[in-house]
VEXDREN-2710 file (C-alpha; in Angstrom, 1 decimal):
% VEXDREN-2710
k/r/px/py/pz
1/UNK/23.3/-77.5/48.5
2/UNK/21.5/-80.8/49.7
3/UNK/18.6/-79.9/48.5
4/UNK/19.6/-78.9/45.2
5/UNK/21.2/-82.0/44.5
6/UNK/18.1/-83.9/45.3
7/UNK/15.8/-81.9/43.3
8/UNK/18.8/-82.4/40.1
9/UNK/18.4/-86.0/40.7
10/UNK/14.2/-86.1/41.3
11/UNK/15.1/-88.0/44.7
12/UNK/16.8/-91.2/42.9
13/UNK/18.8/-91.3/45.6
14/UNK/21.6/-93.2/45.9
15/UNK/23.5/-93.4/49.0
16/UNK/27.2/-93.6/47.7
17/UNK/26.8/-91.1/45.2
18/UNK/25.4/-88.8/47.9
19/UNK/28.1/-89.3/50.6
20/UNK/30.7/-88.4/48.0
21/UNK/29.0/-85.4/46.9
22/UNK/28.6/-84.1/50.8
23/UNK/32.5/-84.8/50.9
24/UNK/33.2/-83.2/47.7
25/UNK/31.5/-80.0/49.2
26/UNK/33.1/-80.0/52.4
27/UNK/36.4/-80.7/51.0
28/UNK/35.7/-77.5/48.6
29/UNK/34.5/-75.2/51.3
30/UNK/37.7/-76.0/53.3
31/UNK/39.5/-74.9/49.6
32/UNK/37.3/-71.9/49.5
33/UNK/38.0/-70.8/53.3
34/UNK/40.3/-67.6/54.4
35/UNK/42.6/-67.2/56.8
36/UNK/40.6/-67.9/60.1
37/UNK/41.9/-65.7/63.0
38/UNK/40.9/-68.1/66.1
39/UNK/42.1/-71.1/64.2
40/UNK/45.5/-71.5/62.7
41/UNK/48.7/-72.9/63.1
42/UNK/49.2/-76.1/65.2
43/UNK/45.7/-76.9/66.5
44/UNK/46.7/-79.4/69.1
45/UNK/44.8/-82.4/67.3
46/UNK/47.4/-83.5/64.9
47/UNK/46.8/-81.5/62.8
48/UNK/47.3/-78.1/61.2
49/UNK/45.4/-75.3/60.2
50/UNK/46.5/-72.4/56.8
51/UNK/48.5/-69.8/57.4
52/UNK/50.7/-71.9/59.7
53/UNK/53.0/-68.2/60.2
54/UNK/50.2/-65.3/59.7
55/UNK/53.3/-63.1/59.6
56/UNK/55.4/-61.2/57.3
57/UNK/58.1/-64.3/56.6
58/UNK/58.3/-63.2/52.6
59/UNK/60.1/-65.3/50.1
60/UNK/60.9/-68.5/52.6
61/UNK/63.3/-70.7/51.9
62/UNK/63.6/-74.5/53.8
63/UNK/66.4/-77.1/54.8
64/UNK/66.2/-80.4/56.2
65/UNK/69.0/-81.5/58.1
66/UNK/68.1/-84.9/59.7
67/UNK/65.1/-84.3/61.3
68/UNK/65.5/-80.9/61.9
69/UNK/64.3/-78.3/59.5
70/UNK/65.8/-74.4/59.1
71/UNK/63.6/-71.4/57.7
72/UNK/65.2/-68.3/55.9
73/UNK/63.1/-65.6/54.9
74/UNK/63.9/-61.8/53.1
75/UNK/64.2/-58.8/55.6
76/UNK/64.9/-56.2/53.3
77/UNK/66.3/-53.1/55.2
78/UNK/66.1/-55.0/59.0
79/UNK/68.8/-55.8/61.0
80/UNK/69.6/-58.5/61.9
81/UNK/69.3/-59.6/58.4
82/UNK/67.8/-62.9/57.2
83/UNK/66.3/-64.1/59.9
84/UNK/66.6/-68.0/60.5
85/UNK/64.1/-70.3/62.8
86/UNK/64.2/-73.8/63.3
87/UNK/61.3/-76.8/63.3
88/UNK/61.0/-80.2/63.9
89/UNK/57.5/-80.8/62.1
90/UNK/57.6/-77.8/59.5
91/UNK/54.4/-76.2/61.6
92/UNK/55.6/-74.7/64.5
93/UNK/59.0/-72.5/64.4
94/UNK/61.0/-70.8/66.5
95/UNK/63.5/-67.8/66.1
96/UNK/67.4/-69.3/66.6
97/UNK/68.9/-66.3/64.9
98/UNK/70.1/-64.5/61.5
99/UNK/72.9/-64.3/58.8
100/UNK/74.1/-61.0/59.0
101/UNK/74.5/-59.0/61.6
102/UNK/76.3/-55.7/61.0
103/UNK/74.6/-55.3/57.8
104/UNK/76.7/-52.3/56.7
105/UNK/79.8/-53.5/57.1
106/UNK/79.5/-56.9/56.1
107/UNK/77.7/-56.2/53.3
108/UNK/80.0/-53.2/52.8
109/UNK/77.1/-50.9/52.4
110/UNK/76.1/-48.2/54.2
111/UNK/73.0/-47.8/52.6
112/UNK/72.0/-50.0/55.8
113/UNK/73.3/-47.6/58.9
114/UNK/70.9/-45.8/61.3
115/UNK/73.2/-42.8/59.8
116/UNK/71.9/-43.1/55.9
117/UNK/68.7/-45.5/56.2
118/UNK/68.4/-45.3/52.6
119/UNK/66.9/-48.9/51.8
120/UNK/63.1/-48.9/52.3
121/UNK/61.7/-51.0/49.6
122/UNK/64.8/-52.9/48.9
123/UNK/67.9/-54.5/50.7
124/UNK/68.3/-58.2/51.6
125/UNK/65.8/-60.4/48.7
126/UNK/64.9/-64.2/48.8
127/UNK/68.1/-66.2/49.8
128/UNK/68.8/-69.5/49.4
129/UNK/70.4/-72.1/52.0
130/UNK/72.4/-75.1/51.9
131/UNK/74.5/-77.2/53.0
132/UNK/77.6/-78.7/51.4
133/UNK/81.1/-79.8/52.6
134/UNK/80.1/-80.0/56.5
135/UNK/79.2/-75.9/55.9
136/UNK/75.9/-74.5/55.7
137/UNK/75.7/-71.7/52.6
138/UNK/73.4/-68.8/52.6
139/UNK/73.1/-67.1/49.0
140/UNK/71.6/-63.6/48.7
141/UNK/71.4/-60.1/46.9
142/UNK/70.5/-56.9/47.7
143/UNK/68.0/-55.1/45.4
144/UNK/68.9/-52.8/44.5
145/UNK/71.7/-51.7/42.9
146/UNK/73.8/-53.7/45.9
147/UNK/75.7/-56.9/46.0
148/UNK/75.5/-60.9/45.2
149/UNK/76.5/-62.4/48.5
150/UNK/77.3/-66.0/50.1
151/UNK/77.6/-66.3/53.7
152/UNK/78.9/-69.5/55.4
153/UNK/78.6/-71.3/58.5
154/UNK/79.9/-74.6/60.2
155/UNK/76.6/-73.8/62.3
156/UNK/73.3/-72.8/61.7
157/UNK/73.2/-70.3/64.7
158/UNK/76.7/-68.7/63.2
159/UNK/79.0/-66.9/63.3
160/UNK/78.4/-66.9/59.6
161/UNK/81.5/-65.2/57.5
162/UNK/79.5/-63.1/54.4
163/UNK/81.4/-62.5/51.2
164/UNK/80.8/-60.6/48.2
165/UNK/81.0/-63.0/45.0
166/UNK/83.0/-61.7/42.3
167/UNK/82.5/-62.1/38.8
168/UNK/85.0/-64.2/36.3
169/UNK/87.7/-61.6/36.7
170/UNK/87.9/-61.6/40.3
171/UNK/85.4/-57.9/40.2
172/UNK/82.9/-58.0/43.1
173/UNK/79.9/-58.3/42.1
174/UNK/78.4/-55.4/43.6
175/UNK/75.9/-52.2/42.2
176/UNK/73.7/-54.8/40.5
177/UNK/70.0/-55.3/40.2
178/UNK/70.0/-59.2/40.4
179/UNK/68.0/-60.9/42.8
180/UNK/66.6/-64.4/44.0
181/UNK/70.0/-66.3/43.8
182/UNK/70.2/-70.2/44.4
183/UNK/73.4/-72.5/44.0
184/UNK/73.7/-76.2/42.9
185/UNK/76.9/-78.2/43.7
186/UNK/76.4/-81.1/41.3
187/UNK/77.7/-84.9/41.6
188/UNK/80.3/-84.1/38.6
189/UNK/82.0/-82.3/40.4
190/UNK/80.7/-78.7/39.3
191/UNK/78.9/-76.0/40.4
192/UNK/76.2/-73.6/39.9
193/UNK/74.0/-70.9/40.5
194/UNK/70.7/-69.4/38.9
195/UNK/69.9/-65.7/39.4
196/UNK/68.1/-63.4/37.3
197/UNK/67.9/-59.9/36.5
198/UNK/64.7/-58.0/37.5
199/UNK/62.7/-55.9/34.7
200/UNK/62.8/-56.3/30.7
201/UNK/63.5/-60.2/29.9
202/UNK/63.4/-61.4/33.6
203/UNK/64.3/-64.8/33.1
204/UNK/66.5/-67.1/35.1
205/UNK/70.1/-67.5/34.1
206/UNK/72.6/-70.1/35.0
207/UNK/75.9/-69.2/35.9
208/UNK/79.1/-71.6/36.3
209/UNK/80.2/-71.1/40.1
210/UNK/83.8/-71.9/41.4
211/UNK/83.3/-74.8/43.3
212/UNK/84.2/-73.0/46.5
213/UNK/81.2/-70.8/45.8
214/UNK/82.6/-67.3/46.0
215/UNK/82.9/-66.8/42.0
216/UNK/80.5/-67.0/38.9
217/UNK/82.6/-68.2/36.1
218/UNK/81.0/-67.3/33.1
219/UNK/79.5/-63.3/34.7
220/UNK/81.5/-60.3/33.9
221/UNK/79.8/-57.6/35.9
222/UNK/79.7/-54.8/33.0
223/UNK/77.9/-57.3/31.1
224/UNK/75.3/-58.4/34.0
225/UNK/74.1/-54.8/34.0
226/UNK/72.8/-55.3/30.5
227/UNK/69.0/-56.0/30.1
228/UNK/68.8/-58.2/27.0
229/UNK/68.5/-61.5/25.6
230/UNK/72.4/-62.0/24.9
231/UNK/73.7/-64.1/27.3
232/UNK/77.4/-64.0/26.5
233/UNK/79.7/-63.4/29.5
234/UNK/76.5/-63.1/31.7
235/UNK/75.6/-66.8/32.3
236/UNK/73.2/-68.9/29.8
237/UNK/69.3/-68.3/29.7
238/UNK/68.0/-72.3/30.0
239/UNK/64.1/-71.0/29.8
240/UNK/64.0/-68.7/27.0
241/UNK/60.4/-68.8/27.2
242/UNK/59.9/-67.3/30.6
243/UNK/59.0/-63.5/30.9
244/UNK/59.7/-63.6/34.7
245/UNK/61.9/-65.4/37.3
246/UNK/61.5/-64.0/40.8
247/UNK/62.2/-66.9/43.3
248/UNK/64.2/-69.1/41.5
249/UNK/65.3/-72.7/43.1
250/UNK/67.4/-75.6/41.4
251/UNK/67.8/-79.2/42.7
252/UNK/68.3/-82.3/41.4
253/UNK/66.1/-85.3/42.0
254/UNK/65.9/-89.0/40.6
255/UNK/68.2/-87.7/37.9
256/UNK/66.8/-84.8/37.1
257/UNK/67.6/-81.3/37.2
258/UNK/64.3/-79.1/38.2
259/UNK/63.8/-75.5/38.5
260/UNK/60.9/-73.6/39.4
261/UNK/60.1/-69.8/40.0
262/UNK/57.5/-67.6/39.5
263/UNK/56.1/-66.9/35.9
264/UNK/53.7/-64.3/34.6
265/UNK/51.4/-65.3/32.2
266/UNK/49.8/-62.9/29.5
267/UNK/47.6/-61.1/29.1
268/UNK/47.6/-60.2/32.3
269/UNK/50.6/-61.1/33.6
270/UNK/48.9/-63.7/36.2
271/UNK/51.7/-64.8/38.3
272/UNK/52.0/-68.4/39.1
273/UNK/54.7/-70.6/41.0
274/UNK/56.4/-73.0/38.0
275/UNK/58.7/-75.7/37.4
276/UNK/60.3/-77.2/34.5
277/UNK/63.3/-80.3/34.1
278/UNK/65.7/-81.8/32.2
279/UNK/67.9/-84.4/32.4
280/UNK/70.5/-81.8/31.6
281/UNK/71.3/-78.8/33.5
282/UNK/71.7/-76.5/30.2
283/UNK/68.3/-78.5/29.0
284/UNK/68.2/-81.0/26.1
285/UNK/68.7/-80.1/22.1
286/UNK/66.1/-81.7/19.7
287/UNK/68.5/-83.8/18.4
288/UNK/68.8/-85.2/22.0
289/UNK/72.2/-83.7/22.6
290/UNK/73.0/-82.2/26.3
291/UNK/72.5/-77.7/25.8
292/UNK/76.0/-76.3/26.6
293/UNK/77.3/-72.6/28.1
294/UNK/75.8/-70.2/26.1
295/UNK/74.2/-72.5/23.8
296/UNK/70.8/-74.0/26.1
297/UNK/68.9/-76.5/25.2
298/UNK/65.1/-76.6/26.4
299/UNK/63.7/-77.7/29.6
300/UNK/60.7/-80.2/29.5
301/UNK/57.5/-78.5/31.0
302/UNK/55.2/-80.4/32.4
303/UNK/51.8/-82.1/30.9
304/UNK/49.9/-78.8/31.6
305/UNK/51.9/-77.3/28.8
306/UNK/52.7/-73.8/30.0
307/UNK/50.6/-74.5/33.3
308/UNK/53.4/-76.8/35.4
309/UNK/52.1/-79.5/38.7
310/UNK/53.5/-77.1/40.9
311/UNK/50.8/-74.3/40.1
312/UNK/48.2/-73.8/42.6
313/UNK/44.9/-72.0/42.2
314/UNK/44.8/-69.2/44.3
315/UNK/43.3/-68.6/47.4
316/UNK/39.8/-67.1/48.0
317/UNK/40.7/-63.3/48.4
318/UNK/43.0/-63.9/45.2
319/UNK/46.6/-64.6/46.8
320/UNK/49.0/-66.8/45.4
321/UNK/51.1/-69.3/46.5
322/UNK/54.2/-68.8/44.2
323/UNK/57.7/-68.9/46.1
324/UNK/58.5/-71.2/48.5
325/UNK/60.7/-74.6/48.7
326/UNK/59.4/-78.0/48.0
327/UNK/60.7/-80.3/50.8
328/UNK/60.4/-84.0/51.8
329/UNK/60.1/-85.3/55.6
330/UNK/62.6/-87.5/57.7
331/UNK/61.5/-90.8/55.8
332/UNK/61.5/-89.3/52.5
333/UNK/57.2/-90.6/52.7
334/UNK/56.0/-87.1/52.4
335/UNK/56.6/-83.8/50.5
336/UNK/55.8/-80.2/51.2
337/UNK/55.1/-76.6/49.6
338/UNK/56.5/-74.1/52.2
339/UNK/55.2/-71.1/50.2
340/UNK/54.3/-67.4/50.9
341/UNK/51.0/-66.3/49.6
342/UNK/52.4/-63.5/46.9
343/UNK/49.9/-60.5/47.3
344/UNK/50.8/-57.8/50.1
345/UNK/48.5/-58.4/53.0
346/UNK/48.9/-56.1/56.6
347/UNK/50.7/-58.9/57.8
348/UNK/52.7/-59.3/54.7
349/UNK/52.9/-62.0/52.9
350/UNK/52.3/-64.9/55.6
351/UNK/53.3/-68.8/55.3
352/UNK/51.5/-71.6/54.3
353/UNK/52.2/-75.3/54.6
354/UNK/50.4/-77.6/51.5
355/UNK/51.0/-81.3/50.4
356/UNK/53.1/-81.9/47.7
357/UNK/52.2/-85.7/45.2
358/UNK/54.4/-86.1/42.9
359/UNK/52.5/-87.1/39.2
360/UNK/54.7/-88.9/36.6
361/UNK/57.9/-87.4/38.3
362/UNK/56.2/-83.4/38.4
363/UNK/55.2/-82.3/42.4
364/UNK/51.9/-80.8/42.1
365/UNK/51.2/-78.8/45.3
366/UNK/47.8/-79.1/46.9
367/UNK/45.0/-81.1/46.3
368/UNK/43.8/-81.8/42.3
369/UNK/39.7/-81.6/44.1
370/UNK/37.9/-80.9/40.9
371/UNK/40.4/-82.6/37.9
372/UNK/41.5/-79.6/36.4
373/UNK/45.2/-80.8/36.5
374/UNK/46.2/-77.4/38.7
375/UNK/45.9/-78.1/42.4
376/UNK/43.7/-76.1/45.0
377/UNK/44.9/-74.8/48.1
378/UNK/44.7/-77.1/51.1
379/UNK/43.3/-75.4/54.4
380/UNK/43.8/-77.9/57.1
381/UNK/45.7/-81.1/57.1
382/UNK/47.6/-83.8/59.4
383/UNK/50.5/-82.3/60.7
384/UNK/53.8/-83.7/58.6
385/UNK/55.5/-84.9/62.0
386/UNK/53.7/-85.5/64.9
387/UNK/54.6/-85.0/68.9
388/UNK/56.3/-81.4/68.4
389/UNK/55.5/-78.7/71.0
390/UNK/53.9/-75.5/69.7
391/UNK/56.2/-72.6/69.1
392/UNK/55.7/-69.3/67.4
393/UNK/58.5/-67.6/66.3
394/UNK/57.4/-64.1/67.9
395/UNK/56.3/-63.6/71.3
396/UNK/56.8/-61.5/74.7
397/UNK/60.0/-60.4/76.4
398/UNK/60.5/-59.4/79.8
399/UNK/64.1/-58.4/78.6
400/UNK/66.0/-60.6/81.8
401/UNK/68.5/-62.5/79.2
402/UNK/72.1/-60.5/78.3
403/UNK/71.4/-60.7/74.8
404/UNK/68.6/-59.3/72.9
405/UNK/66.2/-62.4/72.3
406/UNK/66.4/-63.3/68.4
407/UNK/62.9/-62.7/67.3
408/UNK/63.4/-59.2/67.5
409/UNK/64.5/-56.7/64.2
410/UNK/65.9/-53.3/64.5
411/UNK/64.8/-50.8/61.7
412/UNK/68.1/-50.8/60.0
413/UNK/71.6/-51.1/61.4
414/UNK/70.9/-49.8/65.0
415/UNK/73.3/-47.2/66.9
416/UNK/74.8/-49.8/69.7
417/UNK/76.2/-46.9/72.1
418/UNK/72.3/-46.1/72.1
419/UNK/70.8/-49.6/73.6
420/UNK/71.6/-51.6/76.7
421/UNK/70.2/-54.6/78.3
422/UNK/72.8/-53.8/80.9
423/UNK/72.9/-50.6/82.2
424/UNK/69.6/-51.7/84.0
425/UNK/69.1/-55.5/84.8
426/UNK/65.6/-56.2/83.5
427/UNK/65.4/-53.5/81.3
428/UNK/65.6/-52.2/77.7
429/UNK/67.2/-48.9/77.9
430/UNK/67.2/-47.1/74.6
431/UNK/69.2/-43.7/74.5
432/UNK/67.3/-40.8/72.1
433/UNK/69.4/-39.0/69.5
434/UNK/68.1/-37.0/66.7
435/UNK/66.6/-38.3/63.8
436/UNK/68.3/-37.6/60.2
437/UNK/64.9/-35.5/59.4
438/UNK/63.4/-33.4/62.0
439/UNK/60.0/-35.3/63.3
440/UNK/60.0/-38.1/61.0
441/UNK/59.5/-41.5/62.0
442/UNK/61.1/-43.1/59.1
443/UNK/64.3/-41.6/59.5
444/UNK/64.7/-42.1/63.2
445/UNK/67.5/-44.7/64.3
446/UNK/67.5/-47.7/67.0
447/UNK/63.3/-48.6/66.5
448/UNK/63.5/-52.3/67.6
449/UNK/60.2/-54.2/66.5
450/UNK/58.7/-57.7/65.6
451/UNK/56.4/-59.0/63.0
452/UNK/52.7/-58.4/63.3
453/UNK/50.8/-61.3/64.0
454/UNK/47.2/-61.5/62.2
455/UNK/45.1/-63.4/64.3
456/UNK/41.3/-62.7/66.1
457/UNK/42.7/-60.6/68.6
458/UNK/46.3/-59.1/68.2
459/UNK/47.8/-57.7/72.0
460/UNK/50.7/-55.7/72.2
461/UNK/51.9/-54.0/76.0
462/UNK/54.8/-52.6/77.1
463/UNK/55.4/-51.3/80.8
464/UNK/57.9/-48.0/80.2
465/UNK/60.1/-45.6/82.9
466/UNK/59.7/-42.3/81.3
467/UNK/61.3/-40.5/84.4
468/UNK/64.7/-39.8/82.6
469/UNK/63.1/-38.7/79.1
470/UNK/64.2/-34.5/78.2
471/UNK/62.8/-32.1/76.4
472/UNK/62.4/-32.9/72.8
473/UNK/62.0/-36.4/73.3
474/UNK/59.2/-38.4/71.8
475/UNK/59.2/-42.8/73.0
476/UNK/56.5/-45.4/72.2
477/UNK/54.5/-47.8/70.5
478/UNK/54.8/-47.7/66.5
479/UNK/53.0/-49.4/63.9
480/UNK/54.6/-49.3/60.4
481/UNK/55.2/-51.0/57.5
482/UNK/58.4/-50.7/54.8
483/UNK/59.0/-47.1/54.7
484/UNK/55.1/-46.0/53.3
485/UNK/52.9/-46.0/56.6
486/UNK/52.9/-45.5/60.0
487/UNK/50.8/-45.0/63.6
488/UNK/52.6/-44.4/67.0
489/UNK/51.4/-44.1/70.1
490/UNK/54.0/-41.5/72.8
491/UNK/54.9/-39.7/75.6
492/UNK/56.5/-36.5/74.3
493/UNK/58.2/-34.5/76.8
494/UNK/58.1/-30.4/76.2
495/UNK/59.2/-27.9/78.2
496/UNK/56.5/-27.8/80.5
497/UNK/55.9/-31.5/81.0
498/UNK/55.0/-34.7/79.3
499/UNK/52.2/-35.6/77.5
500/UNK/50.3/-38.3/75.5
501/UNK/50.8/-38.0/71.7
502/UNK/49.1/-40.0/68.9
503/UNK/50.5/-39.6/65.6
504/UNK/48.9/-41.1/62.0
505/UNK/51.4/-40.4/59.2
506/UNK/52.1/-37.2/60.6
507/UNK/48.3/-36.1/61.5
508/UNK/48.7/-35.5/65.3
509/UNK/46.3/-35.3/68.5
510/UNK/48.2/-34.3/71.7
511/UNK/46.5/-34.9/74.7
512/UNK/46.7/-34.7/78.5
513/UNK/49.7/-34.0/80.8
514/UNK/51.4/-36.9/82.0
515/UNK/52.6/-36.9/85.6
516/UNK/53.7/-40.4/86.4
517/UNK/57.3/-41.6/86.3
518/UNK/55.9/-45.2/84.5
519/UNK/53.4/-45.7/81.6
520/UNK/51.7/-48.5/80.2
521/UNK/51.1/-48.3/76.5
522/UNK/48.8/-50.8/74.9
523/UNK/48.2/-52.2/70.6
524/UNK/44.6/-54.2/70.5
525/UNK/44.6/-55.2/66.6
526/UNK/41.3/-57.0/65.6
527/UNK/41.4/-59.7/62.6
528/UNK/40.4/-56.8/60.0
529/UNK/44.0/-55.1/61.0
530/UNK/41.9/-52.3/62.7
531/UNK/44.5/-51.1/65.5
532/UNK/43.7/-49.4/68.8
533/UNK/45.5/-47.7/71.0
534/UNK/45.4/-47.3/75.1
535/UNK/47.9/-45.8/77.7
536/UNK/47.7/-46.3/81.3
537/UNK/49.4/-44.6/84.4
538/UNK/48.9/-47.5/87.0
539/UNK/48.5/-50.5/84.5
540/UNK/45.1/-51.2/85.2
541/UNK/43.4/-48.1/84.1
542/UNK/43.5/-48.1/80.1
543/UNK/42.2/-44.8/78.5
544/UNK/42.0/-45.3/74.2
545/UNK/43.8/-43.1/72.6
546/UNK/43.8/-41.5/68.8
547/UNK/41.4/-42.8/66.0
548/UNK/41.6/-46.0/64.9
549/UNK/44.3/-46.9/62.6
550/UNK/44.3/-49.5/59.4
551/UNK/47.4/-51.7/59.5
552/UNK/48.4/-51.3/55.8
553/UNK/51.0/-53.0/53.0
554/UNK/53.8/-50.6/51.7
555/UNK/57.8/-51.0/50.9
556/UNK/56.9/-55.3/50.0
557/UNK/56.3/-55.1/54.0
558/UNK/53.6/-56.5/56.4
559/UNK/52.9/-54.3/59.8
560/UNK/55.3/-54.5/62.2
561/UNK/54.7/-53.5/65.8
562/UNK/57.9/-51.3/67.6
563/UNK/59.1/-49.5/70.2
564/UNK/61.1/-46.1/68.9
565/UNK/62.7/-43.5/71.3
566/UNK/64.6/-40.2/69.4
567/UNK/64.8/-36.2/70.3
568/UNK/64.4/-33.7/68.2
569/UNK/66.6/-31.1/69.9
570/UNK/69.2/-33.1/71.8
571/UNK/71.0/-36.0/72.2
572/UNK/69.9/-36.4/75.5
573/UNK/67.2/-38.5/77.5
574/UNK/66.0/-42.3/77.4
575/UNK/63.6/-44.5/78.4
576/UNK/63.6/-48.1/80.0
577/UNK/61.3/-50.6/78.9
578/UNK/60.9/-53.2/81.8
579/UNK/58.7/-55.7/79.6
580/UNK/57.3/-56.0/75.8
581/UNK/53.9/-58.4/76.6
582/UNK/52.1/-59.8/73.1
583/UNK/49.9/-61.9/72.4
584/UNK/47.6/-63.3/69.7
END
């Protein structure tokens, strides 16, 4: 690159001119760069390094209270569901708890029970949080064919009370296909809420909300399951023009109203994050005259014409940063994209953290390097707040606490009579009971499981009392993603002993006999999400296991790393887990 430079100039060199040129290409490499498994998150120096979560925290979603900030992110068919962290410098987060937490009968559908598990793929989508009247809000849906939901709370931790909304006639709004709902309590006195309706015309639509928050007063729920353009008794269309509107968010700012989402452009439907204002919420007639119910008038879009400030040029491997919340610091000096990169990795679709200018009143996320008036992605950068410790929101447990430690999810609703932290201090027992289909992974209740971490070296170890399992019983280490793929790792005990078991979508080895009363079973995930497997009967010993496994995308889910337990003939047998180790 030096070189070239000087031969395009035929050495006239000038010493300014070549200084900004060396900066211009570092500052373009660090656009360029990928996800770097030794380097990421808080780097100890002040500053930060892209993806701050490399993690499956989909559709994120951001408040600042003071000087404390409070993630949300989707969790589909998980329990509990939406999981909430907390920060202090938007970098390093921590697990604090989640919204719901008997999914099937708060949401009033069992859809989410170890009994049905009929919700891969779907279940609880991109919520929004708030907080208004001394109460924080938590807006959600779940796709598909479920419920519009708010949950409240007079604190963040909970209890939160979840409600379904109902629609202008008091009908719950429930066996829908809406999704990615946010509300807006206005300084008139009114309030709000944009939604949309996923598939032919997906466009955001604002609704009147009661300004308790429980009821859309323009949405009558026969209507809302119509798929067209009329927007009478289902809320007002303010951007007729968009052909998408996954992740919507409104606020108002400086006078403004703004709303952004994601929007496909054709040909190719090339999704981008968006945003487009008005001084108006129902947008702005050309005669200058404020857009009404049912009659809109049109948002401004920014000077990019159909390309708003808030796009951003995707990354190197292609993935976009297009949903996300746009979010300031204590002293109002500095502003934020929290986003998710929008193409399904094996760890999901991870966060990152980039700077947010504002241009002329439109935030333009990243850094404008080469002119072009879209942003690039920002690598590495000064941390927003400086002085926090380092936290990651997953991590080890040596299960000594009496309440299972927030970072973990159960796949689905789990059985409670089949899990105890207290029937052995120090220990996770979990009780085996059949599965709802004979053998199969994805229908077997109580797995418990976090998020897998992409990093240079992934590490996950649990030390497990197999002395109590019976015959029929299978317990382990699982790998699998939202209802499509799966590896596990297991002691399966038959009726003339135990033995090791490795199992890749159903394509088994079996191997030796296992004696001991205590196993150690070991993950070792490398930064290409190449897993390998080891067991161990004294914990020092570790023997690989099974063919190497490739963590994969499927159900709009990253990997996630479990324990399961179940029996095929009995309802009978268990397993206690003294300690769950990881690293990364």
């Amino acid at each position: 690159m030096i070189i070239n430079y000087l031969a395009k100039y035929k050495m006239k060199f000038n010493l300014r001119f070549f200084v900004q040129q060396i900066v211009l290409f570092c500052l373009l490499s660090t656009v360029n760069a990928q996800h770097d498994g030794k380097r990421w998150g808080d780097l100890g120096n002040g500053r930060y390094r892209n993806q701050i979560l490399p993690a499956d925290y989909s559709d994120p979603e951001v408040l600042r209270m003071g000087k404390d900030y409070y993630l949300i992110s989707s969790t589909f068919q998980f329990s509990g569901g939406i999981v909430i962290m907390h920060s202090r410098d938007l970098v390093n987060w921590k697990t604090i708890g989640s919204v719901v937490k008997d999914l099937p009968n708060e949401l009033k559908d069992n859809r989410f029970d170890w009994s049905v598990m009929d919700h891969y793929d779907k279940g609880v989508y991109a919520a929004s949080l708030r907080y208004h009247e001394k109460k924080f809000w938590c807006y959600f849906t779940t796709y598909n064919k479920g419920g519009i939901y708010v949950a409240t709370a007079k604190k963040i931790t909970g209890t939160w009370e979840v409600k379904q909304m109902k629609d202008k006639n008091g009908v719950p709004l429930f066996g829908l296909n809406w999704d990615d709902n946010c509300p807006l309590w206005d300084d008139n006195g009114k309030a709000y809420m944009v939604t949309s309706n996923p598939g032919e015309n997906w466009f955001p639509i604002l609704f009147q909300m009661s300004w308790d928050g429980t009821q859309l007063l323009d949405g009558d729920i026969n209507k809302m399951k119509i798929k067209t353009k009329d927007q009478t008794d289902r809320g007002t269309n303010i951007l007729p023009n968009a052909t998408w509107g996954e992740g919507n968010k409104i606020f108002k700012k400086d006078g403004y109203y703004y709303i952004y989402h994601n929007q496909c452009f054709l040909p190719n439907y090339d999704r981008r994050a968006t945003i487009a204002r008005s001084k108006n919420i129902y947008g702005t007639k050309p005669d200058g005259t404020p857009g009404k119910p049912g009659d809109a008038g049109m948002y401004d879009i920014s000077p990019q014409g159909t390309q708003s400030y808030l796009m951003v040029h995707p990354d190197s491997t292609g993935g976009r940063f297009d949903q996300g919340t746009i979010i300031d610091t204590p002293d109002g000096k500095k502003w934020y994209f929290l986003t998710h990169q929008g193409e399904g990795y094996q760890n999901g679709r991870p966060i990152s953290l980039l700077p947010v200018t504002w241009v002329d009143g439109w935030p333009m996320a990243g850094v404008d390097y080469d002119n072009d008036k879209v942003a690039e992605p920002v690598w590495e950068n000064e941390k927003p707040v400086q002085g926090q410790k380092k936290t990651f929101p997953q991590g080890s447990d040596e299960f000594n606490c009496k309440k299972l430690n927030p970072q973990w999810m159960w796949n689905y609703q789990p059985r409670d009579e089949k899990w105890s932290l207290s029937n052995r201090k120090g220990f996770l027992r979990l009780y085996a009971f059949k599965p709802l289909i004979e053998s199969t992974f994805f229908k077997a209740g109580n797995t418990i499981c976090q998020r897998y971490v992409k990093s240079e070296t992934t590490k996950a170890e649990i030390k497990m009392d197999i002395s109590a399992m019976t015959v029929g019983q299978e317990a382990g280490l699982s790998h699998f993603n939202g209802g499509s793929n799966y590896c596990t790792l297991s002691v399966k005990m038959t009726e003339k002993g135990k033995i090791i078991k490795y199992n890749d979508n159903g394509k088994v080895t079996e191997g030796d006999a296992i004696s001991a009363p205590i196993i150690w079973l070991r993950s070792v995930v490398n930064n290409n999400g190449i897993n390998q497997y080891f067991y161990s009967i004294d914990g020092k010993s570790f023997i690989k296991f099974g063919a190497d496994y490739k963590l994969r995308w499927g159900g709009f889910r990253g990997d996630n790393i479990g324990i399961f337990n179940y029996n095929n003939l009995s309802e009978s047998g268990y397993v206690d887990v003294d300690w769950f180790h990881y690293s990364f």
